[in-house]
PDB file of the backbone (N, CA, C, O) and the ligand in Angstrom, with CONECT records:
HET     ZN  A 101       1
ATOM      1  N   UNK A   1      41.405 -11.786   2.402  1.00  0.00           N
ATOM      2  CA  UNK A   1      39.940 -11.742   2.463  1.00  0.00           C
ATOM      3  C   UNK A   1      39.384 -10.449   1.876  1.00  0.00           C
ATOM      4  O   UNK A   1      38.329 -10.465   1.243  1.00  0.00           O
ATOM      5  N   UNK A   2      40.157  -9.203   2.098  1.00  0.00           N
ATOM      6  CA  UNK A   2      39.201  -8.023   1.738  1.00  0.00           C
ATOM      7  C   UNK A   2      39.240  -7.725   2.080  1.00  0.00           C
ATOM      8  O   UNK A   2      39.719  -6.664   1.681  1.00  0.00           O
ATOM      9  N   UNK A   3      38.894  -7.748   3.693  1.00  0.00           N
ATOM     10  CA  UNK A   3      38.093  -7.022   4.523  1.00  0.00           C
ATOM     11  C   UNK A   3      38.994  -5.598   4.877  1.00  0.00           C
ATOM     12  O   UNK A   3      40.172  -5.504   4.531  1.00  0.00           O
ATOM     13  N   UNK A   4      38.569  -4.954   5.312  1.00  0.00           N
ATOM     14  CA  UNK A   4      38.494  -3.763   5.733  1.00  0.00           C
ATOM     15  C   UNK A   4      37.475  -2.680   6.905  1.00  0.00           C
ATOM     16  O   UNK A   4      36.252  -2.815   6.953  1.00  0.00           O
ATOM     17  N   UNK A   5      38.107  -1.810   7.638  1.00  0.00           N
ATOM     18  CA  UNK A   5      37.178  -0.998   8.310  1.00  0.00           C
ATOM     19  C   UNK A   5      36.708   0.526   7.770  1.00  0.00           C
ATOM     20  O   UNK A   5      37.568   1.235   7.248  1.00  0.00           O
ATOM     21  N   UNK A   6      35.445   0.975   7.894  1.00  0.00           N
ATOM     22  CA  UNK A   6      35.061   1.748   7.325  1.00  0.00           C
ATOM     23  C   UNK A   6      36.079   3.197   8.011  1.00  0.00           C
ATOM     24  O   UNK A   6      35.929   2.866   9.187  1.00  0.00           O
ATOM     25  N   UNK A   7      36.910   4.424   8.099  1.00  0.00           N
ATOM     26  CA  UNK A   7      37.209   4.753   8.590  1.00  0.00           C
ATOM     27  C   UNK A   7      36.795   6.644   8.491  1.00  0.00           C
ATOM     28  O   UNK A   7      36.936   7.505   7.622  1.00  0.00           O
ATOM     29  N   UNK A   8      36.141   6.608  10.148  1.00  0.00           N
ATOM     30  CA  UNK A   8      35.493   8.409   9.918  1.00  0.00           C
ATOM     31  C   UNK A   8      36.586   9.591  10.400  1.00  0.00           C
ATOM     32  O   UNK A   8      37.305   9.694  11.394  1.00  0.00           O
ATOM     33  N   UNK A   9      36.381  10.369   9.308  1.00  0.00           N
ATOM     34  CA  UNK A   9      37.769  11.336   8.584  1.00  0.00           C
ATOM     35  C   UNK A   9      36.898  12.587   8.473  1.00  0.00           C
ATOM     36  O   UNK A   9      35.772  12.776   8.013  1.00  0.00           O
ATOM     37  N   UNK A  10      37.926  13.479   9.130  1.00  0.00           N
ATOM     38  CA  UNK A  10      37.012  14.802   9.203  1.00  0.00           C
ATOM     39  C   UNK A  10      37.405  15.478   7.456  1.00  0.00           C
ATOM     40  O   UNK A  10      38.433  15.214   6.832  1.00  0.00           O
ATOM     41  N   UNK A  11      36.493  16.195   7.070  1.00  0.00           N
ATOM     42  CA  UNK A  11      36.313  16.387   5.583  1.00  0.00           C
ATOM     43  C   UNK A  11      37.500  17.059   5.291  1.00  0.00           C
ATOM     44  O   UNK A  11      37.862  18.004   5.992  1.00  0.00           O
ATOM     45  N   UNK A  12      38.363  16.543   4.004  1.00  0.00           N
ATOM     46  CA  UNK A  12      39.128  16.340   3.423  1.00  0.00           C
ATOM     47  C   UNK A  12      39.093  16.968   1.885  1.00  0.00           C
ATOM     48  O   UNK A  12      38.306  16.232   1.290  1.00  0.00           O
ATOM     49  N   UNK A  13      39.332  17.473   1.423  1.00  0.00           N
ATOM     50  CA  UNK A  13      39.356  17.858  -0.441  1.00  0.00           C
ATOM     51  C   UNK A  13      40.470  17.341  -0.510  1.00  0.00           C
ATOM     52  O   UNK A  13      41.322  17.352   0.378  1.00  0.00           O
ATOM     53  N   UNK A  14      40.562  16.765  -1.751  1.00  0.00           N
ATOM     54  CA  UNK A  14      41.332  15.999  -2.989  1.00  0.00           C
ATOM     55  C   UNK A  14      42.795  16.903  -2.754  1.00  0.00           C
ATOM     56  O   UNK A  14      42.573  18.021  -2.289  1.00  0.00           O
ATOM     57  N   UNK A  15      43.924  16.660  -2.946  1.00  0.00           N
ATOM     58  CA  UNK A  15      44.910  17.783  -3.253  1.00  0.00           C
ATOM     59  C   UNK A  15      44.926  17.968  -4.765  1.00  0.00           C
ATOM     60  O   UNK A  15      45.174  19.099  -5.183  1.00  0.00           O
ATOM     61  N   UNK A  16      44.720  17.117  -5.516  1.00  0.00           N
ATOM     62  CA  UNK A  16      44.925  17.054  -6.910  1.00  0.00           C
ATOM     63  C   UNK A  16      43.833  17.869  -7.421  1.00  0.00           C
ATOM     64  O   UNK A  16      44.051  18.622  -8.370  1.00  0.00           O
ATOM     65  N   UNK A  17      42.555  17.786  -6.829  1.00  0.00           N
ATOM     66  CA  UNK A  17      41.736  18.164  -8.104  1.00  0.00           C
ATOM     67  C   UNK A  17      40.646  19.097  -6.821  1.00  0.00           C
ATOM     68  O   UNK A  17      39.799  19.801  -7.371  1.00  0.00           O
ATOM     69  N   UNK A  18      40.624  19.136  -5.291  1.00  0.00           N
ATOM     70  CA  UNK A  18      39.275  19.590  -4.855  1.00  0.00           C
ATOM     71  C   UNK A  18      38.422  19.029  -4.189  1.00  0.00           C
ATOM     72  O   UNK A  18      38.084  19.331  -3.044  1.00  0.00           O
ATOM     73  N   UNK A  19      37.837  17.818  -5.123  1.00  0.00           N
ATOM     74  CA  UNK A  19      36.798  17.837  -4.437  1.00  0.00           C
ATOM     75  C   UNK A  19      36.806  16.663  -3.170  1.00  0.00           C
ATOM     76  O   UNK A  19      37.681  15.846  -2.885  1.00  0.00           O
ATOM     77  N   UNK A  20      35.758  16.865  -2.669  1.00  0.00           N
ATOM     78  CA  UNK A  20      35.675  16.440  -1.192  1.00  0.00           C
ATOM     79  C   UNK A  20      35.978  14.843  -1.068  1.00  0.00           C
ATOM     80  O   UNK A  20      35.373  14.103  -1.844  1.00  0.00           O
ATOM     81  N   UNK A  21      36.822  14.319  -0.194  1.00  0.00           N
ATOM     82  CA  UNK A  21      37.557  12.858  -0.440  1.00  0.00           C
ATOM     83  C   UNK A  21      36.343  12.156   0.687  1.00  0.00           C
ATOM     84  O   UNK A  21      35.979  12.713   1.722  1.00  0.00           O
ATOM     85  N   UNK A  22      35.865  10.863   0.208  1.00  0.00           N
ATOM     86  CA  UNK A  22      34.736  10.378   1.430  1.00  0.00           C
ATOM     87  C   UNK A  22      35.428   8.277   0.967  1.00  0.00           C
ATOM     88  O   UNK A  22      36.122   7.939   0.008  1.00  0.00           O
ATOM     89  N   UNK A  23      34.965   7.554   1.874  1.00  0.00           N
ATOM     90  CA  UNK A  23      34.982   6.447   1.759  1.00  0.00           C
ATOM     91  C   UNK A  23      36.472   5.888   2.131  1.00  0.00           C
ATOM     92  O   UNK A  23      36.901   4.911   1.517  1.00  0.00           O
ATOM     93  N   UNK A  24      37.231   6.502   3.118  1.00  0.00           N
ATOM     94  CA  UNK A  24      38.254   5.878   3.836  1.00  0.00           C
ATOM     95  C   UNK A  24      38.209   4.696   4.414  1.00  0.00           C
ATOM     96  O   UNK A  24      37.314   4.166   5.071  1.00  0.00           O
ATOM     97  N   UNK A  25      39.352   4.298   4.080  1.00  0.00           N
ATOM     98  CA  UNK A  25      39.458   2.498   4.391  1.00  0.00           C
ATOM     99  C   UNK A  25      40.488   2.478   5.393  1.00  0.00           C
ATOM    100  O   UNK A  25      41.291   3.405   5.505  1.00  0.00           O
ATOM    101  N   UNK A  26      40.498   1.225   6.293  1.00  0.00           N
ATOM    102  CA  UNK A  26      41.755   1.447   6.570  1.00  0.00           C
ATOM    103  C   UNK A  26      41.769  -0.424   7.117  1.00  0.00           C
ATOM    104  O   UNK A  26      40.867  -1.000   7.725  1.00  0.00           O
ATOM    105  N   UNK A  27      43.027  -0.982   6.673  1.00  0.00           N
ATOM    106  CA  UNK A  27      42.965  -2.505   6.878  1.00  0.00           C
ATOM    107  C   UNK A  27      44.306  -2.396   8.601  1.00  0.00           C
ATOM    108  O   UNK A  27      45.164  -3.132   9.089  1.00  0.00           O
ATOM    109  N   UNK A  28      43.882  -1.427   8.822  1.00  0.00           N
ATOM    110  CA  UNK A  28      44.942  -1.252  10.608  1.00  0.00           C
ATOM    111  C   UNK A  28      44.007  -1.986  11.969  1.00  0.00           C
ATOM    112  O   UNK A  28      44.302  -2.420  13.083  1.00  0.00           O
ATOM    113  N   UNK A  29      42.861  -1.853  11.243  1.00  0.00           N
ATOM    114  CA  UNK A  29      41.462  -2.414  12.872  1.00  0.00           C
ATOM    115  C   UNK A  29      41.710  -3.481  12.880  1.00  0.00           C
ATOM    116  O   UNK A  29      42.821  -4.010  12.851  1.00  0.00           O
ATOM    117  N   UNK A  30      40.430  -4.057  12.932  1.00  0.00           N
ATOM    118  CA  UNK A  30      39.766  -5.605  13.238  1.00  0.00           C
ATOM    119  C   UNK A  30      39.650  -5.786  12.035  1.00  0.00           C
ATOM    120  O   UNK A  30      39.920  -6.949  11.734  1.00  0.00           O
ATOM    121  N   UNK A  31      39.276  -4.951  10.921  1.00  0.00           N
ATOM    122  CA  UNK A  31      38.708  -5.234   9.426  1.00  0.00           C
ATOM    123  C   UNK A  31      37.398  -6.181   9.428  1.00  0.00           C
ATOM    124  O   UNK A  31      37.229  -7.018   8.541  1.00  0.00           O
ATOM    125  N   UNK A  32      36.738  -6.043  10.194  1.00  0.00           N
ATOM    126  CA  UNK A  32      35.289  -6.307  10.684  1.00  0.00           C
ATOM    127  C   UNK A  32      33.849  -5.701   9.767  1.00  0.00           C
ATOM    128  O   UNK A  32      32.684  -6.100   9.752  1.00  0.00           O
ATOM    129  N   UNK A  33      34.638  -4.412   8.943  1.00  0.00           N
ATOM    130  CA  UNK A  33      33.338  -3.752   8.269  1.00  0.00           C
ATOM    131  C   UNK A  33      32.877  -2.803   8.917  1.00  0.00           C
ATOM    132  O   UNK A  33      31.852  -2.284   8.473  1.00  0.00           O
ATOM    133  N   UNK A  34      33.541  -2.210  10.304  1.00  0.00           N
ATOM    134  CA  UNK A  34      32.830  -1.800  11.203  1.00  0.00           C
ATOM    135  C   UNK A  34      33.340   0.213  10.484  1.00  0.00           C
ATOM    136  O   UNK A  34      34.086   0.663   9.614  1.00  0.00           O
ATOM    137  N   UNK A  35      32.494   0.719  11.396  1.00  0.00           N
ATOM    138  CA  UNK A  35      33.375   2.333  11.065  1.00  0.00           C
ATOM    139  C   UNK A  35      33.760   2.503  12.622  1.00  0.00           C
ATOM    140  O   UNK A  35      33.138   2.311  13.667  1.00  0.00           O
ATOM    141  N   UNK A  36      35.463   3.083  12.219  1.00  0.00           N
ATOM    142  CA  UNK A  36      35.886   3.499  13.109  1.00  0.00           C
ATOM    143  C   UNK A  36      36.519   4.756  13.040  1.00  0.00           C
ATOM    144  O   UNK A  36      36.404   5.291  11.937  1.00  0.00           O
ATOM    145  N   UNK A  37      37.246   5.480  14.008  1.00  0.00           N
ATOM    146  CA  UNK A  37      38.026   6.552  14.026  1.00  0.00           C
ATOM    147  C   UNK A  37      38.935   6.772  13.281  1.00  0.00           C
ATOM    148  O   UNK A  37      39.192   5.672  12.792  1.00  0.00           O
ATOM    149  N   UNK A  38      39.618   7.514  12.859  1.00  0.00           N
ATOM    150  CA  UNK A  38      40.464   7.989  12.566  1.00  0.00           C
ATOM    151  C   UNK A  38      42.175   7.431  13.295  1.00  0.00           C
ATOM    152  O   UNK A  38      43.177   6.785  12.988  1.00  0.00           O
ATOM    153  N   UNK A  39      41.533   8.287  14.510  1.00  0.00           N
ATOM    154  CA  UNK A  39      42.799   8.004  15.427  1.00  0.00           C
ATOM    155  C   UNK A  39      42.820   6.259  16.123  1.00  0.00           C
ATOM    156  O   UNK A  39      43.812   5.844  16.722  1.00  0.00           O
ATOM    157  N   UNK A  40      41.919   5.641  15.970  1.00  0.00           N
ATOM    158  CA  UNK A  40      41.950   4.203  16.364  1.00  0.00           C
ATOM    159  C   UNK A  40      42.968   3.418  15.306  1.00  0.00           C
ATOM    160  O   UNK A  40      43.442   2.340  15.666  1.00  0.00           O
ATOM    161  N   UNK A  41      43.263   3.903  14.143  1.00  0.00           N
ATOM    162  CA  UNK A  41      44.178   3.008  13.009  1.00  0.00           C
ATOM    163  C   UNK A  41      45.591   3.919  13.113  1.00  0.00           C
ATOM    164  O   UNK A  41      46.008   5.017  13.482  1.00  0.00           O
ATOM    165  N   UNK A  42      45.976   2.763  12.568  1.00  0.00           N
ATOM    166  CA  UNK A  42      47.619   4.050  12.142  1.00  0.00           C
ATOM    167  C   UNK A  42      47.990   4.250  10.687  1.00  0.00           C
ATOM    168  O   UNK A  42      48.999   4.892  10.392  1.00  0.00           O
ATOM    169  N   UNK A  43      47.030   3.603   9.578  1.00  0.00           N
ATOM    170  CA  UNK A  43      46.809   4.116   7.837  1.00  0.00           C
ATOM    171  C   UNK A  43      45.542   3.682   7.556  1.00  0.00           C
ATOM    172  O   UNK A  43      44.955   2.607   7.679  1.00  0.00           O
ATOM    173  N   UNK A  44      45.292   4.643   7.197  1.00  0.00           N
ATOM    174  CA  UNK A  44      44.098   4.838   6.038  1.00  0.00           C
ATOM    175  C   UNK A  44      44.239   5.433   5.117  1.00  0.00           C
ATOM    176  O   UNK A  44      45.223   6.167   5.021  1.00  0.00           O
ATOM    177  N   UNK A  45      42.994   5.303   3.761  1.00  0.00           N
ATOM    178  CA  UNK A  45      43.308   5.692   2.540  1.00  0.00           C
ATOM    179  C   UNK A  45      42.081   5.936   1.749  1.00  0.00           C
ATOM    180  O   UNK A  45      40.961   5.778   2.235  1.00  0.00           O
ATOM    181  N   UNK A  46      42.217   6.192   0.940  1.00  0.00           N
ATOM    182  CA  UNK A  46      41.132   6.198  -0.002  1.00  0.00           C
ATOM    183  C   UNK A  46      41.720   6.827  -1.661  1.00  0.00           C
ATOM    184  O   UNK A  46      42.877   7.215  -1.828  1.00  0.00           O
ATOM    185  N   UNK A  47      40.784   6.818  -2.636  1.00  0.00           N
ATOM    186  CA  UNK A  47      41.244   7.236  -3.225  1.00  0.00           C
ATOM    187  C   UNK A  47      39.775   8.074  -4.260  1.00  0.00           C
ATOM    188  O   UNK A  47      38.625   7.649  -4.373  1.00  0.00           O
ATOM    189  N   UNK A  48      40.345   9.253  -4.829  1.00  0.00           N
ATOM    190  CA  UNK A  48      39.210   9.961  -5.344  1.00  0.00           C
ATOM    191  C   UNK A  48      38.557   9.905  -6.412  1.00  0.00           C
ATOM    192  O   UNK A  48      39.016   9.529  -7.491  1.00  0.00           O
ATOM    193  N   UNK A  49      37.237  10.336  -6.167  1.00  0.00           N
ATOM    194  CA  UNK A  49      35.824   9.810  -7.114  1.00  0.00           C
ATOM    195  C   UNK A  49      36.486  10.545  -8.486  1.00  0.00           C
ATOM    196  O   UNK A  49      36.212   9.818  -9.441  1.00  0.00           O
ATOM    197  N   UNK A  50      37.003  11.337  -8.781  1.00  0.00           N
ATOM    198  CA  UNK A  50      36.804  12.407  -9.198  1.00  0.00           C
ATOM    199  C   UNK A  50      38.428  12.257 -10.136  1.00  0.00           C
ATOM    200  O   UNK A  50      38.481  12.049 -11.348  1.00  0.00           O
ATOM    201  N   UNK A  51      39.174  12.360  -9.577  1.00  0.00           N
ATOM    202  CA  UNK A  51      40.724  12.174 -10.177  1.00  0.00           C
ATOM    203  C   UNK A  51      41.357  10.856 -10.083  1.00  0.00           C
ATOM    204  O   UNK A  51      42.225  10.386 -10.819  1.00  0.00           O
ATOM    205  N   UNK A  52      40.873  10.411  -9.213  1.00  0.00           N
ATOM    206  CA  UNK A  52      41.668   8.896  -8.982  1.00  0.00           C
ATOM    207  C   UNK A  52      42.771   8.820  -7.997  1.00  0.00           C
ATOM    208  O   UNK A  52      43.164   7.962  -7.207  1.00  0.00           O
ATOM    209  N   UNK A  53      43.126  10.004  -8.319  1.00  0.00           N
ATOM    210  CA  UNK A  53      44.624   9.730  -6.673  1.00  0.00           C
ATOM    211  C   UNK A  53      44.288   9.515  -5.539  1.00  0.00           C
ATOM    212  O   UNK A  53      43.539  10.033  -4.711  1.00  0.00           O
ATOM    213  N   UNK A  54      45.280   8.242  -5.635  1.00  0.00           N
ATOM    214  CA  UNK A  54      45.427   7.813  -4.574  1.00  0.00           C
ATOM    215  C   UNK A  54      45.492   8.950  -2.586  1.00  0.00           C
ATOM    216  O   UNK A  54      46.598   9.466  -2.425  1.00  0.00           O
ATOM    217  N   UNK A  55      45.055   9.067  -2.075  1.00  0.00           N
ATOM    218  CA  UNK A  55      45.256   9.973  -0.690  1.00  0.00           C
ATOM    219  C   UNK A  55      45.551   8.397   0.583  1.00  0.00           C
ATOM    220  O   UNK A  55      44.649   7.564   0.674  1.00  0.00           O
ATOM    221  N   UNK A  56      46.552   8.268   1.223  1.00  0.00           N
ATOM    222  CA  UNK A  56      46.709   7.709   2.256  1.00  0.00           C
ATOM    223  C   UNK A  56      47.914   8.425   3.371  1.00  0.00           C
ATOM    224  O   UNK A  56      49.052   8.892   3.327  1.00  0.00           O
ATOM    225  N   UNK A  57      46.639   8.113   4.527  1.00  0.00           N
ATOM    226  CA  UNK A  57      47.350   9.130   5.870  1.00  0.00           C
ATOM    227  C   UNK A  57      47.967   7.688   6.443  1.00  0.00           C
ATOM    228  O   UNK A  57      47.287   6.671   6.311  1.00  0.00           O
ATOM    229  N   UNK A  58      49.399   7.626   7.144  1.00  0.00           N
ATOM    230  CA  UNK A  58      49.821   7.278   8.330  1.00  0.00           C
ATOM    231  C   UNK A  58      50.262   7.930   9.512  1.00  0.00           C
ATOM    232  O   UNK A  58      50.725   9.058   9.339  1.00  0.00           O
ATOM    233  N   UNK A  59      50.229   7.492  10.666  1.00  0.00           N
ATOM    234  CA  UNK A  59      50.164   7.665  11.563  1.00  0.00           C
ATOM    235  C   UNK A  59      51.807   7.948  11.729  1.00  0.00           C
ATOM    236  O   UNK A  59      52.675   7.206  11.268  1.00  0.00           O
ATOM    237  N   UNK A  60      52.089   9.385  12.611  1.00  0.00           N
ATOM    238  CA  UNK A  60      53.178   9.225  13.047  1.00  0.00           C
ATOM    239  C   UNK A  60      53.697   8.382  14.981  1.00  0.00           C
ATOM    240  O   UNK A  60      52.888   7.812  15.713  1.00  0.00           O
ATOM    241  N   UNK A  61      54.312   8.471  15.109  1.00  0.00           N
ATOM    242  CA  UNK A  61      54.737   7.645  16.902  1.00  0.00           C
ATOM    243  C   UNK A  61      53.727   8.489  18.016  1.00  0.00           C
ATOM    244  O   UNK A  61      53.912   8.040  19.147  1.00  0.00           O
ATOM    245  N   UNK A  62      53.109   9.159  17.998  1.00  0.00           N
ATOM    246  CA  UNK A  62      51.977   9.643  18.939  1.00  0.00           C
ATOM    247  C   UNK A  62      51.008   8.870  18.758  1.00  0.00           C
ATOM    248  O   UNK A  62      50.474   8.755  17.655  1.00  0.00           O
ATOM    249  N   UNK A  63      50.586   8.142  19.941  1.00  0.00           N
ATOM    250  CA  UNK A  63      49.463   7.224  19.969  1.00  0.00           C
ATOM    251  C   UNK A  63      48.122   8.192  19.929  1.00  0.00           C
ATOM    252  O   UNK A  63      47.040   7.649  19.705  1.00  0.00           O
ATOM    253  N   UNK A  64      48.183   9.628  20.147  1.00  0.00           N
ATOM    254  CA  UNK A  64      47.375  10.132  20.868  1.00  0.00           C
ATOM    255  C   UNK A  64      47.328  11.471  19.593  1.00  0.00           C
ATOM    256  O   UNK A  64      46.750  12.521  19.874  1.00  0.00           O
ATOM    257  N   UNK A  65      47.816  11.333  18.577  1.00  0.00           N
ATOM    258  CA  UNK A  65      48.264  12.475  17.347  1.00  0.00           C
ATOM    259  C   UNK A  65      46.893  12.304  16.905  1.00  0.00           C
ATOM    260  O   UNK A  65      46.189  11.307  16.746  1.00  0.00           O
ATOM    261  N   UNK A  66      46.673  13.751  16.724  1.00  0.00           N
ATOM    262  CA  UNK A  66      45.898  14.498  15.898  1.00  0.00           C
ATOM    263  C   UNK A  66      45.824  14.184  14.359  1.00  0.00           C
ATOM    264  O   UNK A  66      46.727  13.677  13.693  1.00  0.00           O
ATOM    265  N   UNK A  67      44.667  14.550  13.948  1.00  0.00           N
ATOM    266  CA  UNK A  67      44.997  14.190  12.243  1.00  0.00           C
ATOM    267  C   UNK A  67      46.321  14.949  11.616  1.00  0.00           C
ATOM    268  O   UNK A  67      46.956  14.369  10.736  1.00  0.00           O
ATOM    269  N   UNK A  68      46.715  16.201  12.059  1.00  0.00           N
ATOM    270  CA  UNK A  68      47.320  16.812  11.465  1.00  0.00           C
ATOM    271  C   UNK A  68      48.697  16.357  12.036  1.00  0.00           C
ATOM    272  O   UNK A  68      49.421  17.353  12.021  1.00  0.00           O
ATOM    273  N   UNK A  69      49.329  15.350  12.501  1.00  0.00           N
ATOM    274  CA  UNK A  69      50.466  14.783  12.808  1.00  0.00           C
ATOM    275  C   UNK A  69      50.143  13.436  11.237  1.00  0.00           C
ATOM    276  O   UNK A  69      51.008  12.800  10.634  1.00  0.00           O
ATOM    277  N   UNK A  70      48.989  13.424  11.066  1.00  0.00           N
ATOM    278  CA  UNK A  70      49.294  12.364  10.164  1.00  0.00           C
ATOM    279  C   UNK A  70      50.036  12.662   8.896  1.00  0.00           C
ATOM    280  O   UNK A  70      49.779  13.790   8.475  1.00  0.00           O
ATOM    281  N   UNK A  71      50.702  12.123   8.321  1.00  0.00           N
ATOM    282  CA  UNK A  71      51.623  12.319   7.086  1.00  0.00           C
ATOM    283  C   UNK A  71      50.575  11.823   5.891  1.00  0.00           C
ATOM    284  O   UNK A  71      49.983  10.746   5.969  1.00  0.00           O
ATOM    285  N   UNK A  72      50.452  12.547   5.013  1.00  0.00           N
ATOM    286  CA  UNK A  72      49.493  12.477   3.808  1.00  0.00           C
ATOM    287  C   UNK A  72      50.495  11.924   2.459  1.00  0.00           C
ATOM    288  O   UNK A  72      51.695  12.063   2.223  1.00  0.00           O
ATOM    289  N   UNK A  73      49.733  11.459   1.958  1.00  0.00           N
ATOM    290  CA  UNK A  73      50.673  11.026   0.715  1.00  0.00           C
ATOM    291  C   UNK A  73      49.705  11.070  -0.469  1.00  0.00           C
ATOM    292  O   UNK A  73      48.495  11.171  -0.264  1.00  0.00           O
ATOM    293  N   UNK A  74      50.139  11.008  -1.522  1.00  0.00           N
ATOM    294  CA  UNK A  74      48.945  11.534  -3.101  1.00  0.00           C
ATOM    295  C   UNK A  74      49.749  10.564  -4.181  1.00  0.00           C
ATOM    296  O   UNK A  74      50.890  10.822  -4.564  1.00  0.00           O
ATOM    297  N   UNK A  75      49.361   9.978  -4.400  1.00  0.00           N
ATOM    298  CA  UNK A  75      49.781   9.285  -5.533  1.00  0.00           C
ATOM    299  C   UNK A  75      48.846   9.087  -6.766  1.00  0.00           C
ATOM    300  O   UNK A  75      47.956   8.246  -6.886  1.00  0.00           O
ATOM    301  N   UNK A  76      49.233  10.026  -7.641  1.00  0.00           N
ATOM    302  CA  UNK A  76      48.073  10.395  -8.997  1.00  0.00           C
ATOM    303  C   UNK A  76      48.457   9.145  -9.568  1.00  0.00           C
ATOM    304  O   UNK A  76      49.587   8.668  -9.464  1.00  0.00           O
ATOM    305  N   UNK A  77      47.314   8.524 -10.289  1.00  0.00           N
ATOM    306  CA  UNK A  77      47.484   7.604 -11.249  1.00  0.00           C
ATOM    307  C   UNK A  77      47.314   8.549 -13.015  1.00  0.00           C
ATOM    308  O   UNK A  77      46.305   8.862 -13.647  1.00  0.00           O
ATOM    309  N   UNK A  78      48.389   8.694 -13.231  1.00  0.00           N
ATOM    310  CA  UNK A  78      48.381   9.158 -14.608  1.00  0.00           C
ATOM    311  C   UNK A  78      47.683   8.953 -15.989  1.00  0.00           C
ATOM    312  O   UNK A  78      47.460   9.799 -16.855  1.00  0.00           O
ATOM    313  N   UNK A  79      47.448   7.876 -15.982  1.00  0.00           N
ATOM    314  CA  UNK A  79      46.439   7.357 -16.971  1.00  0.00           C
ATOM    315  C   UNK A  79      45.332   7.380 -16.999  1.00  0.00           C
ATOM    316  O   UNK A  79      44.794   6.979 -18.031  1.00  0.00           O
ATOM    317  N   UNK A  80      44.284   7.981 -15.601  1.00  0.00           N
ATOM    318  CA  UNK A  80      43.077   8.171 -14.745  1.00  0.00           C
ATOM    319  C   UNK A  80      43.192  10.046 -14.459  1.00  0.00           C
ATOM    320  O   UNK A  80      42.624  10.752 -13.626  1.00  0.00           O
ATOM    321  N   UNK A  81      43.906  10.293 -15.253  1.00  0.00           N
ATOM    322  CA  UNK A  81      43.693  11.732 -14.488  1.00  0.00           C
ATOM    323  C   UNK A  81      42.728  12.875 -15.628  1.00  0.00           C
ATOM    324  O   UNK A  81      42.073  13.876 -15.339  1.00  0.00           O
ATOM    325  N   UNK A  82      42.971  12.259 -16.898  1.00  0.00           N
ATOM    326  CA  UNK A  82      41.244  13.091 -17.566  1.00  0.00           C
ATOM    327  C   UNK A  82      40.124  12.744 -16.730  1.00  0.00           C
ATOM    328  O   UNK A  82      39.903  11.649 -16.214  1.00  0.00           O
ATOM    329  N   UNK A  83      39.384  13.889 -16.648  1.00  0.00           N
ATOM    330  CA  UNK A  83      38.148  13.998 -16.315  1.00  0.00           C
ATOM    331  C   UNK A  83      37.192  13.372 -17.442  1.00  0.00           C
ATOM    332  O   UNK A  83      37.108  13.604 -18.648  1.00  0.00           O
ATOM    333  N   UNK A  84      36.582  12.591 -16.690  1.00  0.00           N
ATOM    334  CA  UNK A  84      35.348  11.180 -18.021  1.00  0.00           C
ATOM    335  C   UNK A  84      34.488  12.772 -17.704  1.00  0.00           C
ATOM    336  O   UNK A  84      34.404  13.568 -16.768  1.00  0.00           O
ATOM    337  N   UNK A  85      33.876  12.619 -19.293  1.00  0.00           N
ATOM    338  CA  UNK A  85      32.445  13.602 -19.232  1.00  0.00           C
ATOM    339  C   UNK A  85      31.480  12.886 -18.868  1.00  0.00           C
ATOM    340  O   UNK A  85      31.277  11.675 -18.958  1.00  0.00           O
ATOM    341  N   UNK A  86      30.579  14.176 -18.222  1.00  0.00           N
ATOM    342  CA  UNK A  86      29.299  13.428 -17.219  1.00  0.00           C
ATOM    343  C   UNK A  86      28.087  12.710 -18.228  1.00  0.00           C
ATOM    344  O   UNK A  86      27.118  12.143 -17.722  1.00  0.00           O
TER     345      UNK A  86
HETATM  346 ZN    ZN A 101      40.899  14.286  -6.953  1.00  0.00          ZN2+
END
């Protein structure tokens, strides 16, 4: 179907390039459309306006873990990584 939950992520910069990462998804909820926590899913993701890499956090075995237990992952898409002029 698509669907997905909107997911709220305390502010984040890009590792690749900076700038500030917004519009986390995460298909772990209800996928209702709704916005939820952070800590309510166990992956979310997004990927940046700006460079394109990929950023997705999972959850490690603490039901109760902090963002910073989450494991980050970056997966640059290489062919997306020039900057388009404005
Ligand atoms: Zn970036």
């Amino acid at each position: 179907m698509g669907m997905y939950d909107c997911v709220s992520v305390p502010d984040i910069d890009c590792p690749k390039c900076g700038k500030p990462l917004s519009d986390w998804q995460s298909k772990s909820g209800d996928c209702v459309l709704d916005e939820i926590h952070y800590s309510a899913v166990d992956n979310f993701y997004t990927s940046c306006d700006e460079c394109h890499a990929w950023i997705e956090f999972t959850k490690r075995v603490d039901p109760d873990a902090p963002l910073s237990s989450y494991e980050m992952t970056v997966d640059a898409v290489d062919s997306v990584l020039e900057r388009q002029e404005p």
